[in-house]
N, C-alpha and C positions, 0 to 999 in steps of 0.2 A: 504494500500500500504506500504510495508517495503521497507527504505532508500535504498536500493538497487534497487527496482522498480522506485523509486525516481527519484533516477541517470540518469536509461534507459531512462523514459518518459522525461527528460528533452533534453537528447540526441537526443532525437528521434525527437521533436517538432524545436531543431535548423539542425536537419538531413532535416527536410521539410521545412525551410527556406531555405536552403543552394540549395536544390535540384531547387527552380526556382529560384534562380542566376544561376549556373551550366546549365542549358538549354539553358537559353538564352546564354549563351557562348561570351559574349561580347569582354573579352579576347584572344578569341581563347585558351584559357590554355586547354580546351577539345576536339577541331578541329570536333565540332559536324559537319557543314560543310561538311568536308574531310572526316570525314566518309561517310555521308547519298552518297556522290557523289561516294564512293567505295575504300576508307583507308584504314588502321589496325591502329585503334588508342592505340594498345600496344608499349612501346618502345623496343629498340634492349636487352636490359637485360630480359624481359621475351620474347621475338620474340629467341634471343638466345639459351632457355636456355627450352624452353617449349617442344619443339620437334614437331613430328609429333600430331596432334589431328584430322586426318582424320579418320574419321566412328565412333569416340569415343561418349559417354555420358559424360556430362561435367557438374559440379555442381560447379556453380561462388557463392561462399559465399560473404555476404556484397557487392553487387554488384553496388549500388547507382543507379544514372541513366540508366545504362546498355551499356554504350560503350566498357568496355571492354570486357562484355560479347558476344555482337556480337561480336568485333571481332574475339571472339574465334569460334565463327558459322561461320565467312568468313575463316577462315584458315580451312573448311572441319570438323570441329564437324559435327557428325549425329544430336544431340539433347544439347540442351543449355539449362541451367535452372538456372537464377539467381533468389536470396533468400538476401534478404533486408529487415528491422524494419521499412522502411519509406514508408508510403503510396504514400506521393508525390513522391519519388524519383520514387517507380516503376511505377507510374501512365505515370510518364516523360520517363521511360524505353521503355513500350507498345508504345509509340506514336513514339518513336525515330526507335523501329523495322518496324513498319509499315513505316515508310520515309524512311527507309535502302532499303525494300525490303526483313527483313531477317528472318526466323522463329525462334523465343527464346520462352521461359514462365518463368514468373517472378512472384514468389510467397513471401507474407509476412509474415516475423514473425522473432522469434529471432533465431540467430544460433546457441545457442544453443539446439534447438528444430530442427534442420535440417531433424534427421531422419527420425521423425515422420510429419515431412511437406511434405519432398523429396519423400521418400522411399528408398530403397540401391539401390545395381549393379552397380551404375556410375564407369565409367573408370579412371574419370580427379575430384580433387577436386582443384579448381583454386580461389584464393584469394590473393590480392596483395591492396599495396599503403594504408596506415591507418586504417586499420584493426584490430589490438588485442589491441591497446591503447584504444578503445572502449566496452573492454572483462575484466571481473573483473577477470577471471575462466580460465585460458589456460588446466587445465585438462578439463574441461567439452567443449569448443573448442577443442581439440585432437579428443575429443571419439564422436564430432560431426560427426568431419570429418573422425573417423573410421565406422562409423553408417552409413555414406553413400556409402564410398566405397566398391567395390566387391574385394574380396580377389585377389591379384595383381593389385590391383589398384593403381594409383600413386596420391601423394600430389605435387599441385607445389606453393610455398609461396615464396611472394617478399613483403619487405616492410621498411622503414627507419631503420635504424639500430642503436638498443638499445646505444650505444653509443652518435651518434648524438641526440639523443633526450635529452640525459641530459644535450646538452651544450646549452651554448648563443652566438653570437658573439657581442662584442666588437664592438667600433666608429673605433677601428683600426683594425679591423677584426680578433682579436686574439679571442679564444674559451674559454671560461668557465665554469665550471661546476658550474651548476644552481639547477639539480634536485638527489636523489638517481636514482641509477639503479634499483630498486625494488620499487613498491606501493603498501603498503597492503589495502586487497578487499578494508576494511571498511574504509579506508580513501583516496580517490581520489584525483589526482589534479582539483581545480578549474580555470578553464579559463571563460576570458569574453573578449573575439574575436567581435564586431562588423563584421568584415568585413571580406571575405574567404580567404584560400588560393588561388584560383585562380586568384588574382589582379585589380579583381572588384572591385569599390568604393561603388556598393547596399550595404545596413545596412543591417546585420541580425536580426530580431528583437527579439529572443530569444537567446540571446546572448551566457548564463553559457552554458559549458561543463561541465563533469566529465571524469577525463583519467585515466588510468593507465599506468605504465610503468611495461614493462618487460623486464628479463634478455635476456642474451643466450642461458644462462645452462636452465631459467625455457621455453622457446619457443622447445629446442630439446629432453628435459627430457620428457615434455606433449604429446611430439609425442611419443617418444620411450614407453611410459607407456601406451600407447592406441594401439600399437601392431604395429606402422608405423617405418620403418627402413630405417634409412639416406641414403640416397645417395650421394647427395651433400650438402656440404655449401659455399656458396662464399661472398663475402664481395666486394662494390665496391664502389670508389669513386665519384659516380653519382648519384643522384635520380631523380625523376619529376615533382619534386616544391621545391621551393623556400624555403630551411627550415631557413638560415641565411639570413638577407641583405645583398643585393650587389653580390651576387653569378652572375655567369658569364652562360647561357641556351647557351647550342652549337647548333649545327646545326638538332643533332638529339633530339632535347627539351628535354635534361639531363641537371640537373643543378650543378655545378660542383664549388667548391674554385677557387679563382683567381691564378694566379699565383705568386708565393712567400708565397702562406699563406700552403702552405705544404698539401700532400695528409691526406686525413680526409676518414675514413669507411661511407659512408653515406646510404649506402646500404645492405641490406642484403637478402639474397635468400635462399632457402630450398626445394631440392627435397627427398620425400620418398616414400617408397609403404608398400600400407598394405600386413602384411605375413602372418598374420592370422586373423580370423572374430575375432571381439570383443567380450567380454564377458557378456551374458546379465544378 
């Protein structure tokens, strides 16, 4: 196993701790609930910003449990297909479509292997919320998600924005910068998280991570050099979870600065379409 395999397998082993807390939903931070009874557990920044996904094929990269993947089946996708490294998470997927009511299929392995997992044509390559801080490679992610799409097909990415990830906040809620904006492959951050983002008090018992951080420039470069051309980028002051203490969850469970402590990028979003098939 090379230190890079390393990495994954340990990711992977606290990805299947995490996945049965996440189920049980103790928190409601998932609203598994509110789904299974007939939800959209997507917030108004990708419900915004996604469009239409009626009659489309739709390929949910890093999918976890699979709630946001249904929801993209309840908004009229023809076919859902989430793609996860974690056995338990999608084992927790299947079960959660069968209580919905909803048709998905949820396949394992790494994405960077998507192509040859999925197969192409997909309309929608949809991925959001913690996603590429778990990717040492944003070109080999790019050319994943050009391997699956059909030429005109669209990318839609949401996920914390490289900014906020390098701060901390303070006892008086001021920001600090804690981390570089760039992680090279071979050296990752280590984290050792007990317990998740979602506000549980269950122990993870494989605690270590490995992350990476990435830029702006290296997230829209890796699309553009895999044949995907921008569309949008937006930036917002919301995301959904908790990334500092003390942040204030509105009404649409966005977690947002208090007031006085100044608008902060917490968000970031990306739509493109492929213009031309990739090159093999």
């Amino acid at each position: 196993m090379t230190e890079t395999q390393a990495f994954f397998s340990a990711n992977r082993m606290n990805w299947d701790d995490r996945a049965a807390i996440h189920i049980r939903d103790e928190t409601q931070f998932y609203g598994i609930d509110a789904l299974v009874a007939g939800a959209n557990a997507l917030t108004p920044i990708e419900i915004s910003e996604l469009g239409d996904v009626g009659g489309l094929r739709v390929a949910h990269f890093q999918c976890h449990i699979g709630t946001d993947t249904l929801s993209v089946k309840r908004m009229g996708a023809a076919e859902v297909v989430g793609l996860d490294f974690s056995p338990a998470a999608l084992g927790h997927a299947r079960d959660l479509a069968k209580r919905a009511g909803l048709d998905a299929a949820f396949v394992e392995g790494s994405v960077y292997d998507a192509p040859s997992l999925l197969g192409g044509g997909f309309d929608l390559v949809f991925t959001s919320w913690g996603t590429i801080c778990w990717l040492d490679d944003l070109g080999k992610w790019a050319r994943a998600i050009a391997g699956v799409l059909r030429v005109g097909g669209r990318l839609y990415f949401a996920d914390t924005h490289p900014f906020a990830l390098m701060m901390e906040a303070g006892e008086n809620g001021a920001l600090r910068q804690v981390f570089d904006y760039e992680t090279p492959p071979e050296s990752p951050l280590i984290f050792d998280d007990e317990t998740s983002y979602d506000g549980s008090e269950a122990l993870i018992k494989n605690a270590r991570t490995y992350e990476w951080q990435h830029s702006v420039s290296d997230i829209l470069n890796a699309l553009i050099q895999a044949g995907i051309s921008i569309d949008f980028v937006n930036e917002h002051d919301a995301l959904p979870w908790e990334i500092y203490k003390g942040m204030e969850k509105g009404p649409d469970r966005l977690f947002r600065m208090k007031d006085g402590q100044g608008k902060t990028p917490l968000a970031l979003s990306i739509g493109g379409t492929l213009r031309q098939a990739p090159a093999l």
